[in-house]
N, C-alpha and C positions, 0 to 999 in steps of 0.2 A: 411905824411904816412896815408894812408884809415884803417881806422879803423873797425874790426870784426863786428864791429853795422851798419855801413854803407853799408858792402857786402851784408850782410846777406837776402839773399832773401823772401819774403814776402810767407807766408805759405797758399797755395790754395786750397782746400778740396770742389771738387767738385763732389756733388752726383745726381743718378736717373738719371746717363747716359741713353741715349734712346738706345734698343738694338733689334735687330730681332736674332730669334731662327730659326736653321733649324732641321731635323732630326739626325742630329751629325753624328759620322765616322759609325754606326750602323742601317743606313736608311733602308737598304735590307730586315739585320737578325741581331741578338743576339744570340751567342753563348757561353752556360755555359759548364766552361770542370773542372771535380774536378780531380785535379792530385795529385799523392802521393805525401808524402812528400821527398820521395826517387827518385822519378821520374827524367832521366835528359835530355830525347830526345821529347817526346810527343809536348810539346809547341812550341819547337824548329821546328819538323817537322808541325806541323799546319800553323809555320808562313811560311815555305816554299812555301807552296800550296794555303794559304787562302790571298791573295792579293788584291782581285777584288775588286772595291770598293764598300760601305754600306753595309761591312758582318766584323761584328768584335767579335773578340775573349775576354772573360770574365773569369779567373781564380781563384779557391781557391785550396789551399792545404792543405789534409786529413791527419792526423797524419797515420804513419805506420811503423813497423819495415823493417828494409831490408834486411832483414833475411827472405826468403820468403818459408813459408810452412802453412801446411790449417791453424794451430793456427792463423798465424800473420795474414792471410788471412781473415779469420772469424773475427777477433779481430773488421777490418775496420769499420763494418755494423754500430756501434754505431753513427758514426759520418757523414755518407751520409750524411742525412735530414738536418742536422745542417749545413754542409759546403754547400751545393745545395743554402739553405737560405742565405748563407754571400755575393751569388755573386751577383751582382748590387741590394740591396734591396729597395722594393718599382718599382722597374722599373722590366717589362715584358721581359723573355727570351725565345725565340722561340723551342730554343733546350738546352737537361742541360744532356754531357756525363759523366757518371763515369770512368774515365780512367782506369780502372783494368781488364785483360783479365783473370785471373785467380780465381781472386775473384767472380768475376761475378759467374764464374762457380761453384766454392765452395759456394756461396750466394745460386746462381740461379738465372737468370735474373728478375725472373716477383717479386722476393724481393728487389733485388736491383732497377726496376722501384716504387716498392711500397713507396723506402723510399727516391727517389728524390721527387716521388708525394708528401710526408710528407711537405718537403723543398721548392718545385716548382711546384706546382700544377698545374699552368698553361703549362708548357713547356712540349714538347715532350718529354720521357727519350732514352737513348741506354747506349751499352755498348761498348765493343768493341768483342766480342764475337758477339752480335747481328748485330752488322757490320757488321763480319764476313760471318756471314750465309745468310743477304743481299746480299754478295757481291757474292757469290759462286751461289748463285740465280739469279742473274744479271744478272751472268757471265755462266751461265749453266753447272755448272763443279759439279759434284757429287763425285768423288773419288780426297781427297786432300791428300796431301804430305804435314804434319805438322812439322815444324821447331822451336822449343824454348830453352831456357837457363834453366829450371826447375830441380829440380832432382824430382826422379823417382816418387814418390809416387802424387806428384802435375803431372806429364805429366801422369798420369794412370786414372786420373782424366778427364784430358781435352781430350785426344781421346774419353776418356768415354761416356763424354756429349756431343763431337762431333758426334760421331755413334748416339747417342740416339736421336739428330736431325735431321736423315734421311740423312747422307753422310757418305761417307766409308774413313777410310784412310788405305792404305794399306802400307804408308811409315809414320815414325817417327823417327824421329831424337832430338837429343837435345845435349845444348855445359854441362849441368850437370851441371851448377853455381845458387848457390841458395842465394847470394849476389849480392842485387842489383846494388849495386853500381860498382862490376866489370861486370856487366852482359850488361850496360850501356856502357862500353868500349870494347866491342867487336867489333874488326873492319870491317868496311864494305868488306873488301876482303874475312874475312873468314866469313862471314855470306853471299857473296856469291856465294863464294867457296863450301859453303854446300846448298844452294837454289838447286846448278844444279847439286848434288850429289843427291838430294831428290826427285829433278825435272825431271830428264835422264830414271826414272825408268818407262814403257809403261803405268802401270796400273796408272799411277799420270795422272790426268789431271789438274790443278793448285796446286798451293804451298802456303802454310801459315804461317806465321811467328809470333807465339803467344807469345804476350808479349810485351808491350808498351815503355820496355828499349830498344828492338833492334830499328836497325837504317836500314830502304829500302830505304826514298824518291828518296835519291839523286841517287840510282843506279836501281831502277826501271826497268828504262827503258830500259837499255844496257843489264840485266838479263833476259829481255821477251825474248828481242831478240836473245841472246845465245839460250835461254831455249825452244823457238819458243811456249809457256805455259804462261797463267796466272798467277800473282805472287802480292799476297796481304801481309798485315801486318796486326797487332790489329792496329796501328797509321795510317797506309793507308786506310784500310776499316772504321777506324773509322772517319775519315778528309771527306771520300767523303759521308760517312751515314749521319752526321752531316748536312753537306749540301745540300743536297737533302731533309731531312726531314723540313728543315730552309726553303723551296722554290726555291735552289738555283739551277738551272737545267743543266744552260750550262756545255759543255765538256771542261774539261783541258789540253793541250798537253803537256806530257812533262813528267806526272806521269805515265806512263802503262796503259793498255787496260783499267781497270774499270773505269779510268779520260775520256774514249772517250765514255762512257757509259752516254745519255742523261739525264736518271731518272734510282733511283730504285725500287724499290715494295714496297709497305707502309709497 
């Protein structure tokens, strides 16, 4: 019979393997996204779109109630700078979004740029609002048709700050849920079902869909084409902001006219 001592293989510990380094899966760009903690589509829809290779995606998530009104909204700002800093530290990010369309607006953009600066100084900031208005730039549409889950006092808000950016919206709509987490299970039919309820109207010349819970990628496309109209989101305007300010130029087929859009405006 062999004995436990006899099997027993000879223990080898060998160090200062020789190794070559390349740029890693992030040779392109580096992209930082701070997403709620409520959040449950945004990521999801980034990896849909952000495929290509050496452009990779970097995530922390922002404490936040889901329960969404200016309080909870306001509450966020404490903790930009500090989540901005958790994402790859030490290493350089090209781009660092704050995932919040509403917040932003209750912030104000160029506070919430100040206090990714705080975090990432180096990286470009946006929002998704600032997507937004990139995208509607791009795309040359002036009068939007805005679509969100909000209740009243938060959507009185965001046309607000949308008119005060130089576009008109002459339609608005909203499903009224100020829970995020059902606001996140709206499903792609009735959001939309109401795109080309919002969209059908003469004076709309694209449609906007604020709010980083709702869900466009996957139905983009089949909606342009019903709607024969431009049709963005906060997660779609913000996926292709991102990447464009990253470097990354080429068109997407597959997403809606703003993915066949080369560059957008700094």
């Amino acid at each position: 019979m062999t004995s436990l001592h006899e099997t027993r293989e000879e223990f080898v510990n060998i160090k200062g393997i020789p190794f070559d380094v390349d740029e890693g899966i992030a040779g392109r760009a580096r992209i930082g996204l701070i997403v709620l903690a409520s959040d449950h589509t945004v990521e999801h829809e980034f990896r849909q779109v952000v495929t290509m290779p050496g452009v990779a995606l970097y995530e922390a998530r922002i404490p936040n109630s889901p329960t969404i009104n200016p309080d909870t909204l306001r509450a966020m700002a404490e903790h930009i700078a500090d989540r901005a800093a958790l994402i790859l530290p030490g290493v350089s990010l090209d781009v660092v979004a704050y995932a919040c369309t509403a917040a932003s607006i209750v912030l104000g953009e160029e506070r919430v740029f100040e206090l990714i600066r705080n975090g990432r100084p180096e990286a470009l900031p946006t929002t998704p609002i600032t997507a937004a208005f990139a995208a509607f730039r791009a795309l040359g549409k002036t009068r939007i048709g805005v679509l969100t889950p909000y209740r009243d006092d938060v959507n009185a808000m965001v046309r607000q700050y949308i008119v005060k950016n130089g576009f008109e919206v002459p339609v608005f709509g909203s499903f009224n849920e100020d829970d995020d987490n059902r606001a996140a299970r709206i499903t792609t039919d009735s959001i939309r079902s109401a795109i080309l309820d919002i969209g059908q109207h003469d004076d709309v010349d694209a449609v906007f869909l604020s709010c980083t819970s709702l869900r466009l990628t996957e139905i983009v496309d089949q909606v342009e084409q019903q709607l024969a109209k431009p049709v963005t989101s906060s997660n779609h305007a913000l996926i292709w902001h991102t990447l464009r300010l990253a470097g990354v130029k080429e068109t997407i087929p597959g997403f809606g006219m703003l993915y066949n859009l080369p560059a957008g405006p700094p």
